[in-house]
C-alpha positions in Angstrom: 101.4 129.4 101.6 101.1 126.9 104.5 103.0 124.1 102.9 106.3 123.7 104.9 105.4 125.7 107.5 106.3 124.4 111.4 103.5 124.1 114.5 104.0 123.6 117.8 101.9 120.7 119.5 99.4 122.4 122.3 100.1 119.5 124.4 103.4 117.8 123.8 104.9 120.5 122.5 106.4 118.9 119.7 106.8 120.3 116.3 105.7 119.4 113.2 105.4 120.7 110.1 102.1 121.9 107.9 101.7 118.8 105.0 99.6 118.8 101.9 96.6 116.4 102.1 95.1 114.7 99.1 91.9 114.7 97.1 89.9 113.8 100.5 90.1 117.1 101.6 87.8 119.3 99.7 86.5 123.4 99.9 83.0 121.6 100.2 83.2 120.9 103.9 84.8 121.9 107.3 88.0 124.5 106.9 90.3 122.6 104.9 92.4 122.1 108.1 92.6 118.7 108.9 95.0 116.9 111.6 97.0 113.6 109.5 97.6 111.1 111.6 99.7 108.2 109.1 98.8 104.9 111.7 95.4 106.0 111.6 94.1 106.0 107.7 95.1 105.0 104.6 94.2 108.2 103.3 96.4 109.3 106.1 99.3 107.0 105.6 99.8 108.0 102.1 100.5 111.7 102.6 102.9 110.9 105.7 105.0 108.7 103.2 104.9 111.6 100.9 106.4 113.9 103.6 108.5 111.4 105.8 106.0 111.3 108.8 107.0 109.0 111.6 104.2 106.4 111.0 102.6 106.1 114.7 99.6 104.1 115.8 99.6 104.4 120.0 96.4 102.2 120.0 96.4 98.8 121.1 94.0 96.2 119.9 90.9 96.9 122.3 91.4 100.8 121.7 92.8 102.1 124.4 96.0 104.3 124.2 99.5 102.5 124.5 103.0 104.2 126.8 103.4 105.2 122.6 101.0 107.7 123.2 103.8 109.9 125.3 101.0 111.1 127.8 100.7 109.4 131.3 97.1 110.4 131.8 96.3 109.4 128.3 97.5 105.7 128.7 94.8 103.2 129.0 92.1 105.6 127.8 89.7 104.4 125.0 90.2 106.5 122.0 86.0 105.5 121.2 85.4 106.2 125.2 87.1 108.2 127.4 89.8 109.8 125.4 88.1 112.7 124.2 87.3 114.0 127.6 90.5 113.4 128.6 92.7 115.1 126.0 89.7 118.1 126.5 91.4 118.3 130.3 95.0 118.2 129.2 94.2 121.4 126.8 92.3 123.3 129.6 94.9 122.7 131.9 97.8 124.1 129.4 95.3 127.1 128.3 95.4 126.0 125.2 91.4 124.9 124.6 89.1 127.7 122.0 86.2 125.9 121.7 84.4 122.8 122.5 81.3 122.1 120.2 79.6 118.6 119.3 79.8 117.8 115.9 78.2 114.9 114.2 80.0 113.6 110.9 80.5 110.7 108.9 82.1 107.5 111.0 83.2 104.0 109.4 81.0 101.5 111.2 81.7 97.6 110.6 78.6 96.5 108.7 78.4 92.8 110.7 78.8 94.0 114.2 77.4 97.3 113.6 80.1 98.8 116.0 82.6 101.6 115.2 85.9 100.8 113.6 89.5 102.3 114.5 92.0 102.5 111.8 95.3 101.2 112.6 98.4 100.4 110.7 100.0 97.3 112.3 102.9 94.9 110.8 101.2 92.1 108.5 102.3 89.8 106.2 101.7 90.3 102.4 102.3 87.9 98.8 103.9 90.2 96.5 101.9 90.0 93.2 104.3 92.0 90.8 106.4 88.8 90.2 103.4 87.3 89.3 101.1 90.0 87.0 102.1 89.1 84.1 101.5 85.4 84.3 98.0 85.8 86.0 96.9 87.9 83.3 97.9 85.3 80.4 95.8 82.8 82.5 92.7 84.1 82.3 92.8 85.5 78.6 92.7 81.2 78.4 89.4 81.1 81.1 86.0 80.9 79.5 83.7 83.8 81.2 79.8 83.2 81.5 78.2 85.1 80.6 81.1 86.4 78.5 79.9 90.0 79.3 82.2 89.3 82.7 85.1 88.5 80.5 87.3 91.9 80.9 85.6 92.3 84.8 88.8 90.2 86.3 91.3 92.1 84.3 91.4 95.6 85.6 91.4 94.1 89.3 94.6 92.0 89.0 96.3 95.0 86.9 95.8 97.5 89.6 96.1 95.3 92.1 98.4 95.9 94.9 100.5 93.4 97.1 97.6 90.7 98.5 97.9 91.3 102.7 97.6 87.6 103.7 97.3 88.0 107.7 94.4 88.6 109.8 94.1 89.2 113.5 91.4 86.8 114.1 90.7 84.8 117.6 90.1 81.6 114.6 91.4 80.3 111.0 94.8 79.2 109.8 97.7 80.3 112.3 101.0 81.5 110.1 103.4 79.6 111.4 105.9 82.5 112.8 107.5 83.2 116.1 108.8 86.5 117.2 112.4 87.1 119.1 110.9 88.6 122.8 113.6 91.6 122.5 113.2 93.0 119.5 110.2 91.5 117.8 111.9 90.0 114.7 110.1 87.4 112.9 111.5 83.9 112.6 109.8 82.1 109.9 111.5 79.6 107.7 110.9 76.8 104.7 111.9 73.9 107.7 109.6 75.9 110.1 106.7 75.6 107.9 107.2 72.5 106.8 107.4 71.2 110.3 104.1 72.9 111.6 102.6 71.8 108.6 103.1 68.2 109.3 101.9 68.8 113.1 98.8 70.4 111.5 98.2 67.4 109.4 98.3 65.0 112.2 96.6 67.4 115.1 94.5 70.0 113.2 95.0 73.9 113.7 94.1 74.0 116.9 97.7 72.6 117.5 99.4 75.7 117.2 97.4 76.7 120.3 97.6 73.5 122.1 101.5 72.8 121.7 104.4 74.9 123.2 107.2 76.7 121.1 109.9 73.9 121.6 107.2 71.5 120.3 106.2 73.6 117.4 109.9 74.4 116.7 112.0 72.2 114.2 115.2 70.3 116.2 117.5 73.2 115.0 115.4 75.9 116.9 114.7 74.7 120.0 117.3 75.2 122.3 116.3 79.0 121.5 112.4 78.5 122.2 112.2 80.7 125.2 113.9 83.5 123.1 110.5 83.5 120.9 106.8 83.8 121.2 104.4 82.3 119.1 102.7 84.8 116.5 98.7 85.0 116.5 98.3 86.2 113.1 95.9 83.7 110.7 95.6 83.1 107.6 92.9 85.3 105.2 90.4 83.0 104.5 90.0 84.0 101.2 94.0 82.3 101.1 92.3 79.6 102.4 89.5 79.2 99.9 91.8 80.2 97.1 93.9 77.4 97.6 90.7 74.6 97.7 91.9 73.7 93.9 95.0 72.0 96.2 92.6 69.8 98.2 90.7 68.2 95.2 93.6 67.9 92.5 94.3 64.0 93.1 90.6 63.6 93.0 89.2 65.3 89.8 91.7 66.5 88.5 93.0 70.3 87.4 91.7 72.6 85.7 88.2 71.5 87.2 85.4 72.4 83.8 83.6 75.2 85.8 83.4 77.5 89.1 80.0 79.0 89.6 79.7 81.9 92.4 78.0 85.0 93.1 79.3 88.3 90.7 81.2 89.3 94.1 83.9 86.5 93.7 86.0 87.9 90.9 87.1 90.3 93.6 87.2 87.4 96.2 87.4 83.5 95.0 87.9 83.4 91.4 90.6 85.6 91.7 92.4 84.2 95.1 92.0 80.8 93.6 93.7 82.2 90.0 96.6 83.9 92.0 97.7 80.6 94.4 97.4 78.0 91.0 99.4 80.4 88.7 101.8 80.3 91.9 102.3 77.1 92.2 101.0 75.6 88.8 102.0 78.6 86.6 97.9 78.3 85.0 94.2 78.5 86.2 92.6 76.4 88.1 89.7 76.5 86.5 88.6 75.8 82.5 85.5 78.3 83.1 83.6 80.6 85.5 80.2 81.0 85.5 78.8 84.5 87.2 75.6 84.7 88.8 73.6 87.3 90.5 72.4 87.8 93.9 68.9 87.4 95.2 67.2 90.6 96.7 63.4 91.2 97.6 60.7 93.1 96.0 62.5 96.7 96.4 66.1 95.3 95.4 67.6 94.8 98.7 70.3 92.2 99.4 69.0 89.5 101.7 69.9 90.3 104.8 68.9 88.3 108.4 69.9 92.1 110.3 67.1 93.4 107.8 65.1 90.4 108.5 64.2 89.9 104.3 65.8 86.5 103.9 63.0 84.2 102.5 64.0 80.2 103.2 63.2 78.2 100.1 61.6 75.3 102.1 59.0 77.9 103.5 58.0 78.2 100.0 57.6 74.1 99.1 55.9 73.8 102.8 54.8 77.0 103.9 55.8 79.7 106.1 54.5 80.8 109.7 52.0 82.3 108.0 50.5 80.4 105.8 48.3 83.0 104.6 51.2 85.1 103.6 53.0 82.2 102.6 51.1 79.2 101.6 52.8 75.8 100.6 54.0 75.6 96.9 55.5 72.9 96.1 58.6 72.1 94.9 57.8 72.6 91.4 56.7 76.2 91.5 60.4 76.6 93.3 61.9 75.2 90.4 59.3 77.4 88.1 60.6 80.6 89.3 64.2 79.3 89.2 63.4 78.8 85.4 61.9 82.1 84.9 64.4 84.2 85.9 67.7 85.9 84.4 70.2 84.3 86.5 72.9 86.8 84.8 71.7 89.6 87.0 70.1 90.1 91.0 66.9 88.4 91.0 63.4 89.7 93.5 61.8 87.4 95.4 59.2 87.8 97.8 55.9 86.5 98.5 54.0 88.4 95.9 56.2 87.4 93.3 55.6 83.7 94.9 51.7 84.3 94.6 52.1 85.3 91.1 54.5 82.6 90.2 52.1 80.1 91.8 49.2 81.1 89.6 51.2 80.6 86.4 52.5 77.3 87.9 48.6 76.1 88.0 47.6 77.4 84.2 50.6 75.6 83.4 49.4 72.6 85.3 45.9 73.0 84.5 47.0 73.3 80.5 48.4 70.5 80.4 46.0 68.0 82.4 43.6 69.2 80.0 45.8 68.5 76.7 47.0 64.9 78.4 42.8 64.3 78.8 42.0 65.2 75.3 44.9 62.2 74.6 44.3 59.7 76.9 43.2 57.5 74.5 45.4 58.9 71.6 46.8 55.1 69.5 49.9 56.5 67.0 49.5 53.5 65.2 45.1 54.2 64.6 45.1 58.3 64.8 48.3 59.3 63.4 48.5 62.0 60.5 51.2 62.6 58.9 52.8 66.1 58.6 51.9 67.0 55.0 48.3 66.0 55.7 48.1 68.5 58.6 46.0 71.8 58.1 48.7 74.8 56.7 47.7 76.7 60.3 48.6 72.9 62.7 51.7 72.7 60.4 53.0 76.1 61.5 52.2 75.2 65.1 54.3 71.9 64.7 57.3 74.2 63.6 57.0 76.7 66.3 57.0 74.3 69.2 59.9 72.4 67.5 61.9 75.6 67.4 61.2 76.5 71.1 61.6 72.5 72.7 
């Protein structure tokens, strides 16, 4: 019924018309109403490209409201600070405000900095992977997977996988090497530019793209237009940069390299990135195998974490912790025991009970076998030898089960 309909802004009085959301919206919660704003959500950004919505995002980089915004009073204000109070103002003043109520809901926060995050949609710069699906796919039906339960994990990533965004605003990593006109904000990046930063990289390190002006950084050919341009601050994603690591070693050792070993995480990240830039450039893998293992957590199956303050530092268990009650020194070999012990297919608990326990079976072990090397010490092959077939039935069994474990 609402579908096509046309509203009137209560503030800028501009009109727009009534769109149908997506799945996100449900009967479950709230009224069903929700405002779409496309520069502010993916969720968002899909429906306006459905409808034709102008795709606005009038927030600038530290949060605050841009001239975008259309409001003088609303320029400058924080969207996370002062915003709400002000755009409350604007509707009492036009007569226009119902209802003002505090609601708590459900916010994205970032999960390093703990702080709240703002959705914008900002130009970026992105490798198309259609031209290269196909090709990524035959490579890794030719990749060993261990454990080969992982095998068909990869797959259904890189087939619904959409165009890989390469840029990051970071204040640190890899600059793209691109310069924007200071009119109209059209990019200027070329095969000479690159190849020219990339040779002042090589002899100066990143940090020259900071350091160096635009007619240094430019090629001959560009520079009598330097002070038309501005040097971009977009980086590289570093999983671009990791990806491409086979690069760095390929005169060294070779490529495919045998093996890859990360965490079960990297077929979304490393494994992946590095499979997408060889199949680029080298049209197969970089790698001959991967090897998957799983994460360590403590005792109740949480991911080490130093916010959570669970992380348990391997040399605190060969020397001892703070606490040496809680923690006392055991050795490297009971390290090396639990290593041994454990599935290294799946997340593995550690903690200092499992350390105590791990330690006691260390010392039968070590006990054991200290008694079994006494009872020998004196042991001559060539005196006390018996041979197999003159061995009890019951010590000849014993002989074959040991062989078929060691």
């Amino acid at each position: 019924v609402l579908d096509g309909l046309r509203y009137e802004h209560p503030i800028t009085g501009v009109v727009t018309p009534v769109v149908m959301g997506g799945e996100y919206i449900t009967t479950e919660s709230g009224t069903g109403l929700v405002h779409t704003a496309p520069g502010h959500g993916a969720d968002d950004f899909v429906v306006g490209m459905k409808y034709g919505l102008e795709v606005a995002a009038p927030v600038d980089a530290k949060g605050d409201f841009t001239d975008e915004v259309g409001l003088a009073s609303l320029v400058g204000a924080n969207v996370l600070k002062d915003a709400n109070d002000k755009v409350i103002e604007l509707l009492k003043e036009r007569g226009t405000l119902l209802l003002v109520y505090p609601y708590k809901h459900k916010y994205p926060y970032d999960w390093r900095s703990k702080q709240p995050v703002i959705w914008r949609a900002t130009p970026q710069w992105f490798a198309s992977i259609d031209g290269l699906r196909e090709k990524v796919l035959g490579a890794v039906n030719k990749v060993t997977f261990i454990p080969e339960s992982y095998a068909n994990r990869m797959r259904p990533m890189i087939e619904g996988r959409s165009d890989w965004c390469i840029s990051r605003q970071r204040s640190w990593g890899v600059p793209i090497p691109a310069f924007y006109r200071k009119d109209n904000n059209e990019a200027l990046l070329t095969p000479e530019i690159i190849r020219h930063v990339r040779d002042i990289v090589a002899e100066r390190g990143t940090n020259a793209w900071y350091e160096l002006s635009i007619g240094e950084l430019l090629p001959e050919e560009y520079r009598a237009d330097a002070e038309l341009y501005e040097k971009g601050m977009d980086t590289m994603d570093v999983w671009f940069d990791s990806g491409s690591s086979w690069a760095y070693v390929e005169d060294e050792i070779g490529s495919p390299v045998d093996l890859y070993l990360e965490g079960q995480d990297q077929h979304r990240g490393w494994f992946q990135s590095s499979l997408i830039t060889s199949v680029a450039v080298r049209g197969q893998a970089p790698y001959k195998a991967v090897m998957t293992h799983g994460f360590c957590v403590d005792e109740n199956g949480r991911k080490m974490s130093k916010s959570i303050g669970n992380v348990i530092d391997p040399r605190d268990i060969i020397e001892g912790g703070k606490d040496l009650k809680k923690f006392p020194p055991y050795g490297a070999d009971t390290l090396r025991l639990w290593v041994a012990s454990v599935d290294y297919t799946g997340d593995v608990a550690i903690s200092p009970e499992i350390m105590a326990n791990i330690g006691k079976n260390a010392a039968m072990i070590r006990n054991r076998a200290r008694f079994m090397l006494g009872n020998v010490f004196d042991f001559d092959p060539k005196s006390h030898a018996t041979s197999f077939d003159s061995l009890p039935m019951l010590d000849r069994h014993i002989v074959c089960e040991a062989e078929a474990v060691f």
